[in-house]
C-alpha distance (Angstrom), angle and dihedral (degrees) to the residues before:
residue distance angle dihedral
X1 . . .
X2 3.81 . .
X3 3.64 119.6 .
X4 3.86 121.9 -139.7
X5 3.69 128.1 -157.7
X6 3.51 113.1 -100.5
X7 4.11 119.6 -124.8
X8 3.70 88.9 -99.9
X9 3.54 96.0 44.1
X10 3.63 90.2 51.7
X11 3.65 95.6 58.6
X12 3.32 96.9 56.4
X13 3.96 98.2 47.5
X14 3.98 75.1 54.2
X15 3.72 92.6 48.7
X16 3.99 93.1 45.4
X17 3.87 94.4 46.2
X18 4.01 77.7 52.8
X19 3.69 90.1 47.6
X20 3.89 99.1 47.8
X21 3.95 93.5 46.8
X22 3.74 95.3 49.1
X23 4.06 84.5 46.6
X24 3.61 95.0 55.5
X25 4.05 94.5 26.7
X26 3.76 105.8 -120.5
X27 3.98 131.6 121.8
X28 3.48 98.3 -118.9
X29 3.97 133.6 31.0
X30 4.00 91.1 -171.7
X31 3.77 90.7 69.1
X32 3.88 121.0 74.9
X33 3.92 108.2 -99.4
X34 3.72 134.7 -174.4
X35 4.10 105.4 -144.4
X36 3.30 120.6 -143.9
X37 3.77 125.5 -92.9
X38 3.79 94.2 -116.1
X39 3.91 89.9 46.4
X40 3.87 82.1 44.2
X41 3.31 97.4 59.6
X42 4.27 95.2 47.1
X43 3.55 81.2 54.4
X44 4.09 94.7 51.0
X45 3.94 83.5 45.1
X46 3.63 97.1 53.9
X47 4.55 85.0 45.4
X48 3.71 88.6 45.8
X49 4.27 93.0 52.7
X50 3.41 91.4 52.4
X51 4.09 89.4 67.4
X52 3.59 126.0 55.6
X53 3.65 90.2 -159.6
X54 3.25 94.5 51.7
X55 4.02 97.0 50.4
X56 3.45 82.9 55.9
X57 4.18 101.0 56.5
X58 4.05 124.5 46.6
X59 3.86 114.4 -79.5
X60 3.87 95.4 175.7
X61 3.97 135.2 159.7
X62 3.94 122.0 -118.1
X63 3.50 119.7 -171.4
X64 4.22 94.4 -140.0
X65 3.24 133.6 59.4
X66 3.98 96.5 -135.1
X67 3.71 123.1 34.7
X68 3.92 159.7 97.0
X69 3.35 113.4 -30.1
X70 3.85 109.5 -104.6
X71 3.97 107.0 -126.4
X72 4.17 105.6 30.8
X73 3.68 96.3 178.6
X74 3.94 132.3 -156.4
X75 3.19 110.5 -74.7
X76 3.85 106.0 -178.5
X77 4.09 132.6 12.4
X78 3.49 115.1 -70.9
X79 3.95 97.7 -167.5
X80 3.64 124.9 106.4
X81 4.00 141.4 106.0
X82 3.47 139.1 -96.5
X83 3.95 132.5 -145.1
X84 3.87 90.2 -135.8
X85 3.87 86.3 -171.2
X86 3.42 90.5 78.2
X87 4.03 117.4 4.8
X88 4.07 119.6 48.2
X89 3.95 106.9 -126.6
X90 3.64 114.0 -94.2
X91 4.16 127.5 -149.3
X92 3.85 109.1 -126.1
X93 3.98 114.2 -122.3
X94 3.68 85.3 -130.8
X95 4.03 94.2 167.5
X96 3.68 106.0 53.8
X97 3.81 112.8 151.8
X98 2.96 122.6 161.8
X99 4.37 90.1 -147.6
X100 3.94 97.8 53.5
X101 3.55 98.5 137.1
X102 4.53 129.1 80.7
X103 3.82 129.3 -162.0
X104 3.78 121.3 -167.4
X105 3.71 132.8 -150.9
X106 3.40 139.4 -146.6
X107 4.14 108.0 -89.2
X108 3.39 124.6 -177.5
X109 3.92 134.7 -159.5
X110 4.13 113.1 -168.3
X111 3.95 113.1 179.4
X112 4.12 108.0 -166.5
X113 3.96 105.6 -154.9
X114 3.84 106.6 -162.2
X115 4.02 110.8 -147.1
X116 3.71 92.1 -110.3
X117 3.44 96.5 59.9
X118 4.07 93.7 55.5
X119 3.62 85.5 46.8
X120 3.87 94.7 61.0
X121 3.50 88.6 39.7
X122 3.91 100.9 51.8
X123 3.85 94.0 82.4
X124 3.59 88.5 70.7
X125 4.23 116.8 86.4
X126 3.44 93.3 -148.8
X127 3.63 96.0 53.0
X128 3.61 93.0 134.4
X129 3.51 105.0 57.1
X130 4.03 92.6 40.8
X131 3.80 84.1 62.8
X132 3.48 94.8 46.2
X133 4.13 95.1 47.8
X134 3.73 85.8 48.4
X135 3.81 96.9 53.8
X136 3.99 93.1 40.1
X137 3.85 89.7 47.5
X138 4.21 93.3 57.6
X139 3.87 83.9 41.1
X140 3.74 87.7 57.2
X141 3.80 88.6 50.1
X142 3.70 99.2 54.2
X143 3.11 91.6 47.7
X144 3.79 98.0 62.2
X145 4.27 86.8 33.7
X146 3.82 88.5 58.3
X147 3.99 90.2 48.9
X148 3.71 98.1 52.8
X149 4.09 95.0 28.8
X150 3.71 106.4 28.4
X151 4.53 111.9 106.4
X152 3.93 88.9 163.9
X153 3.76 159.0 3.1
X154 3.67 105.5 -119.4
X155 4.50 120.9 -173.0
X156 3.72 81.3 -120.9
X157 3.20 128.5 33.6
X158 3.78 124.7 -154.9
X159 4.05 120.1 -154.3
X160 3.84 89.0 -166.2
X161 3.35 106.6 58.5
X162 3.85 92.5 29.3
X163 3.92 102.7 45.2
X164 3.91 90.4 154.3
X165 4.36 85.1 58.0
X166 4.17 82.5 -108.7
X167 3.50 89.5 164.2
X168 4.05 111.0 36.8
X169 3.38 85.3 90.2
X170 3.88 148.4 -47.1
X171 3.25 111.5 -76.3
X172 3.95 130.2 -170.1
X173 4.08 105.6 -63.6
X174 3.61 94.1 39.4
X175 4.03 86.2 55.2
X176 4.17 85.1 37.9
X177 3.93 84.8 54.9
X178 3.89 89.9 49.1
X179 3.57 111.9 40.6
X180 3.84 101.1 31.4
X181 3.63 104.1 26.8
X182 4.05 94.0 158.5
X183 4.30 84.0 59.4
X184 3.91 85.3 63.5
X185 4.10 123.7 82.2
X186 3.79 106.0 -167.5
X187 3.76 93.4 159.5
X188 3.40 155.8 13.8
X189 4.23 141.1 -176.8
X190 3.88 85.1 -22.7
X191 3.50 114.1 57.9
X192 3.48 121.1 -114.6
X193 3.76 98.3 16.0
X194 4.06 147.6 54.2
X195 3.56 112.2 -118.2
X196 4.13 114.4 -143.9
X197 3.72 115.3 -172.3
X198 3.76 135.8 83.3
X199 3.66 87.4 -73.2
X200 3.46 99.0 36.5
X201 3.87 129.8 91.5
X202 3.91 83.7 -95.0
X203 3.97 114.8 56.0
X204 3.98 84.8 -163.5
X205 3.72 142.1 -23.2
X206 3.57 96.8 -84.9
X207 4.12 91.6 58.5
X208 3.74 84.6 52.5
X209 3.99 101.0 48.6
X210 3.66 81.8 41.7
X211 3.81 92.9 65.1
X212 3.57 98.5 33.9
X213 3.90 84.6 62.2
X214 3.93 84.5 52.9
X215 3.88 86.3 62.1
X216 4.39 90.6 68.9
X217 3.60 120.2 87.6
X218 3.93 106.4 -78.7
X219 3.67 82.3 -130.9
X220 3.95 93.9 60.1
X221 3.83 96.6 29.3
X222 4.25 97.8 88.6
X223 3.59 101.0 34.5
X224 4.01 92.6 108.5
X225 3.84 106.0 -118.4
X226 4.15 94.6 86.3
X227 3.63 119.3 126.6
X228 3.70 139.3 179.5
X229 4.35 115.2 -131.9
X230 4.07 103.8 -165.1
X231 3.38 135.7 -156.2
X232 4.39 113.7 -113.2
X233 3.99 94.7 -122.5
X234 3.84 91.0 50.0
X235 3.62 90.7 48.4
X236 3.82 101.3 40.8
X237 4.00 83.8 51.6
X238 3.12 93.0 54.6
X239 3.54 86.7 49.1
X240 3.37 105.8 52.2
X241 4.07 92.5 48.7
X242 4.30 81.5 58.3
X243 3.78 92.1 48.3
X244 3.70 91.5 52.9
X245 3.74 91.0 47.7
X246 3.38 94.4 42.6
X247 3.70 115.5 11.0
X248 4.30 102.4 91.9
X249 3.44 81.3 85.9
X250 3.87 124.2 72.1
X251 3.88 105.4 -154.6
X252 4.47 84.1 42.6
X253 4.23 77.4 54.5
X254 3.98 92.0 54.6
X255 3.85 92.3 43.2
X256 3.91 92.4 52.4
X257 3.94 91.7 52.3
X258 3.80 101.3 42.2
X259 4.40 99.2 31.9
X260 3.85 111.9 14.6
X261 3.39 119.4 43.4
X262 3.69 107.0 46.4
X263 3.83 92.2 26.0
X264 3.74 115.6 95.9
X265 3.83 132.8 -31.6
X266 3.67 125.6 -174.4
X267 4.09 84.7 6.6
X268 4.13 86.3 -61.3
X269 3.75 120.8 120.2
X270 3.72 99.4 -117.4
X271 3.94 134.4 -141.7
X272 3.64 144.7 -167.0
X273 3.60 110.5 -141.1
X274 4.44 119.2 -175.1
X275 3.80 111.0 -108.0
X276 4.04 93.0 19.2
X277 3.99 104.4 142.9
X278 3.96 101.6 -94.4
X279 3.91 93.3 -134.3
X280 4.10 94.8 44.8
X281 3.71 140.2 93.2
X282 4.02 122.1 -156.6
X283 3.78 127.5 -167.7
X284 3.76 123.9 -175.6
X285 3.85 126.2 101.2
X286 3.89 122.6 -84.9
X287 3.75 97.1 -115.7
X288 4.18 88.5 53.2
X289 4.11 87.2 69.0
X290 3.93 121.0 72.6
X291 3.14 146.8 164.7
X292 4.23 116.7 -148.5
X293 3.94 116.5 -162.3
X294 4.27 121.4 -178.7
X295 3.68 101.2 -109.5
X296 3.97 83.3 -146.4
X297 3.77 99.9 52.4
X298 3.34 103.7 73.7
X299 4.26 118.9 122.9
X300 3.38 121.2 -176.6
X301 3.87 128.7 175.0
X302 3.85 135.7 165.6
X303 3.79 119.7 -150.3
X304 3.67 137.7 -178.3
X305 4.00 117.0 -137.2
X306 3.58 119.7 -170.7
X307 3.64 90.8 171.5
X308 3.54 94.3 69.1
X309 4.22 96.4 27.9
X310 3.94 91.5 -116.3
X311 3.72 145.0 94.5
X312 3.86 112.3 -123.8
X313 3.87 122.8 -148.1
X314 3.59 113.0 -159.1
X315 3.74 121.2 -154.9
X316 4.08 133.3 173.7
X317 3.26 146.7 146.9
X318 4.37 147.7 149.9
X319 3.61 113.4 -76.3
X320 3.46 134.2 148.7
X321 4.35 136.0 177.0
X322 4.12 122.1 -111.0
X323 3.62 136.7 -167.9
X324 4.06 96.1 -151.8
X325 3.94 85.6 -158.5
X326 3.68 123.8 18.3
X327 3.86 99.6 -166.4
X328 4.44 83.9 54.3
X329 3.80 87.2 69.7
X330 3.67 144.9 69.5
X331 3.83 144.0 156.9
X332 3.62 148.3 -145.2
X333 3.65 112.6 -163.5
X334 3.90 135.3 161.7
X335 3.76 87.1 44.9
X336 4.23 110.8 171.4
X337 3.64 131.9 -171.9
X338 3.71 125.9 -128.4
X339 3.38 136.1 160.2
């Protein structure tokens, strides 16, 4: 039986195709729109705030699709001396990578909101701004599920045999795995996997951070702004063996959840980031991962479908993952317990 939006409802689907125009300063909402850069970039502001991971990394604009990578750090010490007597001074290529350059692709973020669902949600004022929260905040997510999941950009993308958005596009482990494939340990004694237990090829997690930092340049490995991402099975393992060390006694409990299990591992402060592979360990620095979008390139379009009892918010733009130094990264992945 088709549903119809109530009187109430309708108002305020009127009100937010009001709202959203006015926001991004058009006439009409129900007409495909691009939104201009400086607009896009409030909007990539208010998607970026609603992710502490993502506060943390880049989320820039770039004006072309293909190009150099935005931040090409140093790579190597650029400090010396020169016997001007008899050599002219020379400027140290300090950022030679051999992966400098990005390419985007078209990504695209449709929200379907069935007629029911405005209706329960017209009592509130704020409507608008609920619904806009909502849609930024799974934005947000896909965003950082594409990074950690994403192994290519296919012409069609298909949700059901790619819950994890594998193929939206290829996000930064898949490029990790590609361009650097000697900065990735996938296994160890036992093919096909790393082994973490006392008689594994890891005695504990700290051993294994500790040699997945040993992957990064030596030249970037000290410089202070290192840190460990881990996976949620290797760090609820580690602590549940804390909690039955420790946990008999209640203020030992409190210390484990605010100071020692997220703390630091393999002398790394250590994170837990949403989407991170639960059986992986990632070192680089947050500033080395980024994720570029073409301030011009982004669509938006509202439409209302009575054939399918909803209203339909259409959303895209050019994005794309980067790795802003290759030799400032390295993985564990493929990481098993064992006793």
């Amino acid at each position: 039986m088709a549903y119809s939006l109530s009187a109430f409802g309708a108002q305020m689907y009127a009100e937010l195709q009001l709202a959203i125009a006015e926001s991004y300063g058009v006439d009409l909402a129900t007409k495909q729109f691009s939104v201009e850069p400086t607009i896009a970039q409030e909007l990539n502001e208010a998607i970026t705030a609603k992710s502490d991971f993502l506060q943390r990394i880049n989320v820039i604009p770039v004006t072309e699709i293909k190009g150099q990578k935005v931040f090409l750090g140093v790579s190597g010490p650029v400090t010396g001396r020169t016997n001007t007597k008899t050599k002219d001074r020379e400027a140290k290529d300090a950022s030679a990578l051999d992966q400098s350059t990005y390419e985007l692709s078209s990504t695209e973020s449709d929200v379907g909101l069935p007629y029911a669902k405005i209706d329960a949600w017209a009592k509130f004022p704020d409507f608008h701004q609920k619904y806009s929260a909502a849609v930024q905040k799974q934005i947000a997510l896909d965003r950082i599920m594409v990074g950690f999941h994403g192994t290519h950009a296919a012409e069609q993308s298909d949700i059901e045999l790619y819950p994890m958005l594998q193929d939206v596009n290829k996000g930064w482990l898949q490029q990790l795995r590609e361009q650097a494939p000697q900065q990735v340990l996938k296994e160890g004694k036992v093919a096909g996997k790393v082994t973490l237990g006392p008689n594994g090829d890891y005695a504990n997690l700290d051993a294994l951070v500790h040699d997945t930092k040993q992957m990064v340049d030596e030249r970037l490995r000290d410089g202070g702004d290192l840190v460990a991402i881990i996976g949620s099975d290797l760090l609820a393992a580690d602590k549940a063996k804390l909690y039955a060390k420790q946990g008999d006694v209640p203020t030992e409990k409190e210390r484990i959840e605010d100071a020692q299990v997220i703390a630091t591992y393999g002398g790394l402060p250590s994170f837990s980031v949403p989407f991170f592979p639960v059986n992986g360990v990632l070192v680089t620095s947050w500033d080395n991962l980024s994720i570029y979008f073409q301030d011009s390139s982004w669509r938006k379009q509202t439409v209302d479908n009575p054939k399918r009892s909803r209203v339909e918010d259409y959303n895209s733009r050019n994005e794309g993952y980067v790795i802003e130094q290759l030799e400032k990264i390295a993985l564990t992945e493929n990481v098993e317990l064992v006793a």
